[in-house]
C-alpha positions as CSV (number, residue, x, y, z in Angstrom):
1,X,181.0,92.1,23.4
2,X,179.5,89.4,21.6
3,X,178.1,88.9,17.7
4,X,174.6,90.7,17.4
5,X,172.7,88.0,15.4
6,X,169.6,88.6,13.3
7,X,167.3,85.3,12.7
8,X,165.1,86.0,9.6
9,X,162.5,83.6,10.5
10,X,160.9,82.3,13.8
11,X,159.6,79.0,12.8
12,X,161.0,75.1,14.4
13,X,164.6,76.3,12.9
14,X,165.0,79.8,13.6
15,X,163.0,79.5,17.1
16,X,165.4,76.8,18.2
17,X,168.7,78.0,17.4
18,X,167.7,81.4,18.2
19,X,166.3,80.6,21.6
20,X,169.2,78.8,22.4
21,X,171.3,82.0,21.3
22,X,169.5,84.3,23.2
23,X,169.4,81.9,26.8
24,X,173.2,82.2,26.2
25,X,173.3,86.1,26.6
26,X,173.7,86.7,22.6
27,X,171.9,89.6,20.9
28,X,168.9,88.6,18.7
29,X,166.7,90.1,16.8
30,X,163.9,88.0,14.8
31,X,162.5,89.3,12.0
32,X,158.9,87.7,11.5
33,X,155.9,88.0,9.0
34,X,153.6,86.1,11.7
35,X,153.5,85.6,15.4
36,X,155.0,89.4,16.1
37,X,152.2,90.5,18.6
38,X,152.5,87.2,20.5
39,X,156.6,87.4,20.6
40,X,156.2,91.2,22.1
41,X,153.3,90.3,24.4
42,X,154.2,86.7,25.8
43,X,157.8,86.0,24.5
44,X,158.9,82.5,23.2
45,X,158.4,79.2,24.4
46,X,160.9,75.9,23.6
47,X,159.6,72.4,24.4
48,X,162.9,70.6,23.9
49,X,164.3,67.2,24.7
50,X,167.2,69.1,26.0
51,X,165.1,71.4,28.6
52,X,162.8,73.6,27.7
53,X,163.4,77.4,27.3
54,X,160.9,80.5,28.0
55,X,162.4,83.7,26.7
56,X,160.2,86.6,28.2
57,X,159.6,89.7,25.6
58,X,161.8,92.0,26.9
59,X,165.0,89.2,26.2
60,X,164.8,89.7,22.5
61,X,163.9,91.8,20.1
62,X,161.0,91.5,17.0
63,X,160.5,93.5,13.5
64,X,158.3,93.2,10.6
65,X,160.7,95.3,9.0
66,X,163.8,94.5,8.2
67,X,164.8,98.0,7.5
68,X,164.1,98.2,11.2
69,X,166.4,95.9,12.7
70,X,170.4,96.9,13.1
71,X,173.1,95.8,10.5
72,X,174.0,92.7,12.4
73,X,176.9,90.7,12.7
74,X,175.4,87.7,11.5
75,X,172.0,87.0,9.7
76,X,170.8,83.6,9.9
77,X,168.5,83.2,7.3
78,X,165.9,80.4,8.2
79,X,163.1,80.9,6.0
80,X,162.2,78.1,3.5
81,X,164.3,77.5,0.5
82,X,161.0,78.7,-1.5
83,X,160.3,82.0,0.2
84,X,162.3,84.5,-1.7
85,X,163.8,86.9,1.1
86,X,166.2,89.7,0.3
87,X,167.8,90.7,3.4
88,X,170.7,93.4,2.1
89,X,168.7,96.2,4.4
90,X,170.6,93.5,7.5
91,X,173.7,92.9,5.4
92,X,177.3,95.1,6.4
93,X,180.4,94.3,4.7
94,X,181.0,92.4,7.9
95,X,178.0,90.4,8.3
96,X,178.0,86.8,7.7
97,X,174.9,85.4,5.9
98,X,174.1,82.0,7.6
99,X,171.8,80.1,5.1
100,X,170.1,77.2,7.4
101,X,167.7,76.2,4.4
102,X,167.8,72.8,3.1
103,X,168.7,72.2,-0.8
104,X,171.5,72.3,-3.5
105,X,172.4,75.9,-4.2
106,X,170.6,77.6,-1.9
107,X,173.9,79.3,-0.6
108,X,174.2,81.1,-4.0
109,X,170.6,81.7,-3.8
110,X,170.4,83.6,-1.1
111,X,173.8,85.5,-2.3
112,X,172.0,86.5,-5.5
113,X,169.4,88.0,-3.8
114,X,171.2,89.1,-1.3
115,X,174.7,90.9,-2.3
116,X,177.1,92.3,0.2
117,X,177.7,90.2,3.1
118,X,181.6,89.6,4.0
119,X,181.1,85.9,4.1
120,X,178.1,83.4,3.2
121,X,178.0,80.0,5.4
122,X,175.2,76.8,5.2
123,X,173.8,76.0,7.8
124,X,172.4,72.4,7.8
125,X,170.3,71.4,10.8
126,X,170.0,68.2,11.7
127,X,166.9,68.4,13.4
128,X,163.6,66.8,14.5
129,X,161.2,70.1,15.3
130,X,158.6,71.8,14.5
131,X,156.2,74.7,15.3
132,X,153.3,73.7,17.2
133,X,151.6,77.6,17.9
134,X,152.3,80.8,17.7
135,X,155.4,81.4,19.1
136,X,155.9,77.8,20.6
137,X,158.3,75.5,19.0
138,X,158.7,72.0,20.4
139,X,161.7,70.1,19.8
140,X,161.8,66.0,19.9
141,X,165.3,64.8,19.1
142,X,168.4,65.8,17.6
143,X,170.2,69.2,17.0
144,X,173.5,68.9,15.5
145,X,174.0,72.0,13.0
146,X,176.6,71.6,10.3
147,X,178.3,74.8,9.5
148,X,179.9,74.9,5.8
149,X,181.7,78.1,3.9
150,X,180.3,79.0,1.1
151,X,182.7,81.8,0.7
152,X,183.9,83.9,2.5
153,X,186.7,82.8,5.8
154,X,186.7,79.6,7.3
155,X,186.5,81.7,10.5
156,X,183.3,83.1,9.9
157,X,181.7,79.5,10.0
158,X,184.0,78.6,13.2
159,X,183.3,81.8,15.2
160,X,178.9,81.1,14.4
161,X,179.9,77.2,15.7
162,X,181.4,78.9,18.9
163,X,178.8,80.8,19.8
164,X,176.1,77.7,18.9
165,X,178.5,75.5,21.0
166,X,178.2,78.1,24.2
167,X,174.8,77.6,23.3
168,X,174.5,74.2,23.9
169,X,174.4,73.2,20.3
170,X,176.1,70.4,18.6
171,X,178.4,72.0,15.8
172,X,180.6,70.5,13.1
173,X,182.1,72.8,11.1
174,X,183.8,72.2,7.6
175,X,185.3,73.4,4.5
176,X,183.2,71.2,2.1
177,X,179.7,72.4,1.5
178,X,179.3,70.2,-1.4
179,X,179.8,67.3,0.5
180,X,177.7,68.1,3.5
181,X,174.9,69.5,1.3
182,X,174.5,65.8,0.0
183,X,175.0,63.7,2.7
184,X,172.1,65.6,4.4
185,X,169.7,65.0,1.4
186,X,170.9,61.6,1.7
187,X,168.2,61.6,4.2
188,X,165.7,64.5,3.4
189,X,164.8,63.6,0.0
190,X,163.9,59.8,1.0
191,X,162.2,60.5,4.6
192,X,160.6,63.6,4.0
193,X,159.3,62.8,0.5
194,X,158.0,59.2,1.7
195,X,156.6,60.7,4.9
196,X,154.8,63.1,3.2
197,X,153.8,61.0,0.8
198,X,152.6,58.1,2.6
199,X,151.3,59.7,6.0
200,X,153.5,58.3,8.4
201,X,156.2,59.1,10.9
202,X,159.5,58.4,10.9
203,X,159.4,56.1,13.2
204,X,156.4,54.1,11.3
205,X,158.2,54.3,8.1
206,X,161.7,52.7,9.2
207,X,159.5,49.6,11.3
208,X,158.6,48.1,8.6
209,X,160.7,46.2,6.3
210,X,159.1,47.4,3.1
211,X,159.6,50.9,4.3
212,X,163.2,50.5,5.2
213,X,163.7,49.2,1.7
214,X,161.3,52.3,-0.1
215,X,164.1,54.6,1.6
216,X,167.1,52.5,1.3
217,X,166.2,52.5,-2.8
218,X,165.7,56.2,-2.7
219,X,168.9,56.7,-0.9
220,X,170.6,54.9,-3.6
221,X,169.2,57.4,-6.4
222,X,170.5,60.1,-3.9
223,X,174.1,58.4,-4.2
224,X,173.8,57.9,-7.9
225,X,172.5,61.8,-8.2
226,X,175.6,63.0,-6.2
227,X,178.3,60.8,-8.3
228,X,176.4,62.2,-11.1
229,X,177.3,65.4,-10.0
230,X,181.2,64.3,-8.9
């Protein structure tokens, strides 16, 4: 029998990797503050760059309530880092919290909130997606999930990155979280701050020179911050 997986969170991340999870036969439960009535009535829809997935209702099952889903074997946490979520009512001394937020510490975070689980992985999700409607995610480019202990078993993280793999999900998996966590901010904090900032795509911001440079100096800081930081 396979892991029973809990996704806290139905947004680009959690619809993604949990749609992929669920087209492979896994057990899923997604626990949602929006979109419930349209995930009970018309199920979930993927646009992805790597075939698109409709999940009908009846393939998965939706709470409001987390004290009304099942202890689950994993809980993959993919809420933003600033959305304070306790999810102990989910948590068994078996359970492996999978933290795909993005951020330094957020492992610990989500552990101090959140006592009890047998081991605590990140999850970093190399990812271009994003929600475009309730209960519709569309995917553009990329995947690959990076799968890091935080404590806990090195085989927690490597039997998640199994199942993602069955999934048709890119995986690494690693014993240094440190390491991962900054080489992905290594390009959040420059493209997602400048993008935001400026009002451009990806795309637009890296065509130009003078926006190559912006995020080439930022990445810089990034490098300083994590020497900084040893």
């Amino acid at each position: 029998m396979g892991r029973r997986y809990v996704v806290v969170g139905c947004g680009a991340v959690g619809g993604l990797y949990g749609a992929r999870l669920i087209a492979a036969g896994h057990d899923v439960t997604f626990v949602v503050r929006s979109d419930a009535e349209e995930l009970r009535t018309h199920g979930l829809q993927v646009d992805s760059v790597d075939g698109d997935i409709h999940l009908s209702p009846d393939s998965f099952a939706v709470t409001t309530a987390m004290e009304h889903a099942v202890v689950a074997d994993v809980v993959i946490l993919a809420v933003k880092a600033t959305s304070e979520v306790d999810v102990r009512p989910l948590l068994g001394p078996a359970t492996t919290l999978a933290v795909f937020q993005t951020g330094l510490g957020v492992e610990a975070a989500a552990e101090r909130r959140s006592p009890g689980a047998g081991a605590v992985v990140g999850g970093l999700c190399f990812v271009c997606a994003s929600k475009v409607g309730a209960a519709h995610v569309r995917h553009e480019d990329y995947g690959l999930v990076t799968l890091a202990l935080y404590r806990g078993d090195l085989r927690a993280a490597e039997a998640i990155g199994d199942d993602l793999r069955g999934a048709k999900v890119a995986v690494d998996v690693t014993p240094d979280l440190t390491s991962a966590r900054w080489r992905k901010l290594l390009w959040n904090v420059p493209v997602s701050g400048l993008t935001a900032l400026l009002g451009v795509g990806t795309d637009e911001l890296l065509a130009r020179a003078s926006g190559r440079a912006l995020v080439v100096s930022i990445m810089e800081e990034v490098v300083a911050g994590a020497q900084a930081c040893g």
